[in-house]
C-alpha positions as CSV (number, residue, x, y, z in Angstrom):
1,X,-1.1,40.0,2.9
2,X,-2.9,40.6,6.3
3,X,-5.1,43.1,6.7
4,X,-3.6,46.7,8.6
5,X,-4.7,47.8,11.6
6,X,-4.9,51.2,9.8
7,X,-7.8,52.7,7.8
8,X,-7.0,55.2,5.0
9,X,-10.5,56.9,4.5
10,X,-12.8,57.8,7.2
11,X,-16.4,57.6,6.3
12,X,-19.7,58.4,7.9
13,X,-19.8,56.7,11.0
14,X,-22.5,54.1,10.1
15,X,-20.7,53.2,7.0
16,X,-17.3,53.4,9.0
17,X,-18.8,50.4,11.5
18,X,-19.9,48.2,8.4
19,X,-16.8,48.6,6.5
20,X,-14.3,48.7,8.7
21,X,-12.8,45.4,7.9
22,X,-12.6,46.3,4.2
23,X,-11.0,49.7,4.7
24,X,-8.2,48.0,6.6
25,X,-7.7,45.3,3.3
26,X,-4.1,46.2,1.8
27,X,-5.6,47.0,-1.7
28,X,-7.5,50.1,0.3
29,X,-4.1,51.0,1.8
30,X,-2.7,50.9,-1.8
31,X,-5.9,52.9,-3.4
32,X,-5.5,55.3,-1.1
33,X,-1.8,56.4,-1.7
34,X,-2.8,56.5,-5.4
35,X,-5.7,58.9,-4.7
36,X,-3.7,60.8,-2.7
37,X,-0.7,61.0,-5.1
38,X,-3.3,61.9,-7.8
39,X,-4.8,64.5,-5.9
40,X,-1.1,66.2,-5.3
41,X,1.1,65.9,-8.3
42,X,-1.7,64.9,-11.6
43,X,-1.2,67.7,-13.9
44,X,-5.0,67.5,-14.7
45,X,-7.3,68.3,-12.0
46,X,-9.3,65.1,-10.1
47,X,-12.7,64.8,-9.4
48,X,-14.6,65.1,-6.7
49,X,-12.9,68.0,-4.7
50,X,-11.1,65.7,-1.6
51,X,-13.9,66.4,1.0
52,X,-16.7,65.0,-1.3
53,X,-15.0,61.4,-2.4
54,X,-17.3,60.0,0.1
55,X,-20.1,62.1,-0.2
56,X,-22.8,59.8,-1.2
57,X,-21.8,57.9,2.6
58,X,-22.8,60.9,4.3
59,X,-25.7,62.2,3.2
60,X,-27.3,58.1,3.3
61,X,-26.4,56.4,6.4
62,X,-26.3,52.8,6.0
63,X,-29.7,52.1,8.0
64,X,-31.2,54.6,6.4
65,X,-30.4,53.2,2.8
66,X,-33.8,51.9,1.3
67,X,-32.7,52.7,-2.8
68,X,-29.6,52.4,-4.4
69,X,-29.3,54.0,-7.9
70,X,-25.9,52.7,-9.4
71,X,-23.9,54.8,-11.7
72,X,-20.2,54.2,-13.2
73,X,-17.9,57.3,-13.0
74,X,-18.2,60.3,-11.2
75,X,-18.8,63.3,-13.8
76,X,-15.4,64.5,-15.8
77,X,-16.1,68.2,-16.4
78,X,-15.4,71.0,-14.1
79,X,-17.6,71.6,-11.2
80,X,-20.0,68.9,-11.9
81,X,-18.8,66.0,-9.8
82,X,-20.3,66.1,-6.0
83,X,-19.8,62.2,-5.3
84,X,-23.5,61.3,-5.8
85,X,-24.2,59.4,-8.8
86,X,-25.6,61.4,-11.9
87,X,-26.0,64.6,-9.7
88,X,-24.0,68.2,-10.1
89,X,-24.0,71.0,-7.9
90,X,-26.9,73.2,-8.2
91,X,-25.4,76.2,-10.9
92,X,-24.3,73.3,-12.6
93,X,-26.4,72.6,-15.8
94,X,-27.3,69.2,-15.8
95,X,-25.3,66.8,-18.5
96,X,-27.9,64.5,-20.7
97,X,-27.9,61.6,-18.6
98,X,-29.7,63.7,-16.1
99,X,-31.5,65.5,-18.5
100,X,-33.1,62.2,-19.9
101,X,-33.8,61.1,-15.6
102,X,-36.1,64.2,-15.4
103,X,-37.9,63.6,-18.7
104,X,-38.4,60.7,-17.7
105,X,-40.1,61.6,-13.9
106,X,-42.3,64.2,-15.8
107,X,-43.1,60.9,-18.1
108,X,-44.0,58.8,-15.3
109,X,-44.9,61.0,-12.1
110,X,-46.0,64.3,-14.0
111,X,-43.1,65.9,-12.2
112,X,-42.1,69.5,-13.8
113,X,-38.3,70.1,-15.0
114,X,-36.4,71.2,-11.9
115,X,-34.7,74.3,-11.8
116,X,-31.4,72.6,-11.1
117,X,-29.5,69.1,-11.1
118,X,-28.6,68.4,-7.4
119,X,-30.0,65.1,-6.2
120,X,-29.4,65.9,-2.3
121,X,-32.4,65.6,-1.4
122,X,-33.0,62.0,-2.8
123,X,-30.0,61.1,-0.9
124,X,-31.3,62.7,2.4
125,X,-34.6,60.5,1.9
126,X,-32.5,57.7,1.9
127,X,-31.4,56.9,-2.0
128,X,-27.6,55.8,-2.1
129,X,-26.4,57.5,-5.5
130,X,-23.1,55.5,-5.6
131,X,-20.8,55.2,-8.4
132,X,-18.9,52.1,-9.1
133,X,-15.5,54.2,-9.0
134,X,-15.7,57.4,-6.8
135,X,-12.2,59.6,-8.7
136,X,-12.1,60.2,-11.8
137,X,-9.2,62.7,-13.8
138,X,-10.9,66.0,-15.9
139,X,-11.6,64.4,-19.3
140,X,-10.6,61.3,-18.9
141,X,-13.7,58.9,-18.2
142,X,-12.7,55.7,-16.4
143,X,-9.1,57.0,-15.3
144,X,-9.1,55.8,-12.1
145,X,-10.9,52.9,-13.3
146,X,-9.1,49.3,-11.7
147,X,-7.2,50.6,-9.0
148,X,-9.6,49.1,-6.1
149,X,-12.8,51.5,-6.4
150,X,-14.6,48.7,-7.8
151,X,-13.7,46.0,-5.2
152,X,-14.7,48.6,-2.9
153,X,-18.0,49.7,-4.1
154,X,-18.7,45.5,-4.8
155,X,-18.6,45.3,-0.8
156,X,-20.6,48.2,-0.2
157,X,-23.2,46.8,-2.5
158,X,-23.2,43.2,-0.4
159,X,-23.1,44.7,2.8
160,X,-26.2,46.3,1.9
161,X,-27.6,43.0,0.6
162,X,-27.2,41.1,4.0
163,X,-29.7,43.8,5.9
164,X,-32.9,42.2,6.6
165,X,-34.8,45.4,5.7
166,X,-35.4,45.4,1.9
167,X,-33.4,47.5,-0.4
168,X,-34.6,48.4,-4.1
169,X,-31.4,48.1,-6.6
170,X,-32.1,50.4,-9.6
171,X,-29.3,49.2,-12.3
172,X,-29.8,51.8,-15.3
173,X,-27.5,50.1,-17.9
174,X,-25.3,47.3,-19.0
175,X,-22.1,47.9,-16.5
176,X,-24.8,48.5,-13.6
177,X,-26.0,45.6,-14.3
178,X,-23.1,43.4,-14.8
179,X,-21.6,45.1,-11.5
180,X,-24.7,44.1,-9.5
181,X,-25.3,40.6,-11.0
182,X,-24.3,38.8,-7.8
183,X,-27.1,40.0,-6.0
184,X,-29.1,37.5,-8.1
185,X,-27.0,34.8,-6.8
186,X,-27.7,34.6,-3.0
187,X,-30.4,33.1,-0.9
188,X,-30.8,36.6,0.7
189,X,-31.4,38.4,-3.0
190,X,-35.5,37.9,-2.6
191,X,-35.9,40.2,-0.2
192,X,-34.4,42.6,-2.3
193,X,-36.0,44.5,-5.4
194,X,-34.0,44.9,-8.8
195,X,-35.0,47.0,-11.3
196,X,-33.1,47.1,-14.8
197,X,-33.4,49.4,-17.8
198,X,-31.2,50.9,-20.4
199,X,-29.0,53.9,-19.5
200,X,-30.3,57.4,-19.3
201,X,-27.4,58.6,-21.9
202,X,-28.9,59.8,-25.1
203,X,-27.0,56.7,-26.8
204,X,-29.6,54.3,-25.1
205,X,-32.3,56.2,-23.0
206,X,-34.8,55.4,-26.4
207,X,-34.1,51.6,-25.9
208,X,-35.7,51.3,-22.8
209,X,-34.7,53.9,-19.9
210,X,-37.7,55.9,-21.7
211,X,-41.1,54.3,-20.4
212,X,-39.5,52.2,-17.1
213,X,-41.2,54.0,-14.5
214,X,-38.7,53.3,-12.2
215,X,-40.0,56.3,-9.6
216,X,-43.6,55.1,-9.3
217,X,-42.4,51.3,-9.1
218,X,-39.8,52.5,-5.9
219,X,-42.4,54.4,-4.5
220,X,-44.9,51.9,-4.7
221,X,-42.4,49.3,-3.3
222,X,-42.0,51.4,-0.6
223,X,-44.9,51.8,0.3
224,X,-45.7,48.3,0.0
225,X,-43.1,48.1,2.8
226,X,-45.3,50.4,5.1
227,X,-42.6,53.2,4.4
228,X,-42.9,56.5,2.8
229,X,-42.4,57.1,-0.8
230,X,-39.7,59.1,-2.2
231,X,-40.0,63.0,-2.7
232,X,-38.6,62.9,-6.6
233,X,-38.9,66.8,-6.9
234,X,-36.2,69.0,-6.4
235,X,-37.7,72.2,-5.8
236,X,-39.4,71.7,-2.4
């Protein structure tokens, strides 16, 4: 099939230029009638609310993307999916994972607990928090899991790795990792950064997410870079 003329999502207008060939790909056409449909008629609710699938686009411009923190599937409980990766609304307490990410900042850049677990401020400084599939049904991990998400977020992810200006990957477990493999297979990937550990979950944060010191190696590649390091806390 030929790619449409049409484009079912509108994204922030940066990320609308760069992916405007791949919104107008048939499987986007299809993806977006099941989202849609899902949205109407599923008797379980879906998350993220509608206005906040794209979320993690608008607050981080694509020329303004220096990290990109991977994550898998956006939050399945009520009120905690915001279509950044790991992060929930502030009145939302923060699940494990993101417990274990800010034991893990104290660990490593002596930063206190924050008071809350919204990461919009790491996305303002330039930190894409995308997940691999952006819907997800309440309770049901991985629902929405194969019907083009994926193929989507895999172009995001190369269109970001044919910029000139560096990017730091941070893959935090196996699927990150596996999802993001092919950036190890280009002649662009060296002026990229990767940095792997285990996942944050309390099933595997003790094998190796614990001790990575993933926010003091960003910041010192950024600044390596001639560009300022992240602001980690949340409380400014």
């Amino acid at each position: 099939m030929q790619p449409s003329s049409f484009t079912p999502f509108v994204l922030e207008p940066s990320w609308q230029r760069v992916m405007q060939e791949e919104l107008k790909q048939p499987y986007m056409i299809e993806l977006a009638a099941f989202v849609e449909k899902e949205y109407a008629t599923s008797p379980k609710p879906v998350y993220p609310p509608r206005d906040l699938i794209f979320n993690a686009f608008t607050h981080t411009p694509y020329d303004k993307v220096q990290v990109v923190i991977m994550g898998q599937d956006p939050y399945h409980g009520p009120g905690q999916a915001h279509g950044l990766s790991f992060s929930v609304p502030k009145g939302i307490k923060p699940p494990p994972s993101l417990q274990n990410i800010f034991k893990e900042l104290h660990s490593d850049i002596q930063l206190p607990t924050p008071s809350h677990g919204c990461l919009l401020s790491w996305a303002n400084q330039g930190v894409l928090l995308l997940n691999a599939t952006l819907t997800v049904k309440q309770s049901e991990p991985l629902s929405h899991h194969g019907r083009g998400w994926e193929r989507f977020t895999d172009a995001v992810i190369r269109s970001l790795q044919k910029r000139t200006d560096p990017v730091i990957f941070v893959l935090w477990g196996k699927s990150a990792q596996d999802k993001c493999r092919f950036l190890k297979d280009n002649s662009m990937a060296n002026r990229h950064h990767i940095l792997t550990a285990a996942h944050p979950s309390p099933f595997s944060a003790a094998n190796g997410f614990f001790g990575c010191r993933h926010f003091s190696k960003i910041n010192s590649l950024l600044q390596q870079q001639g560009k300022s390091p992240i602001q980690w806390g949340l409380d400014y």
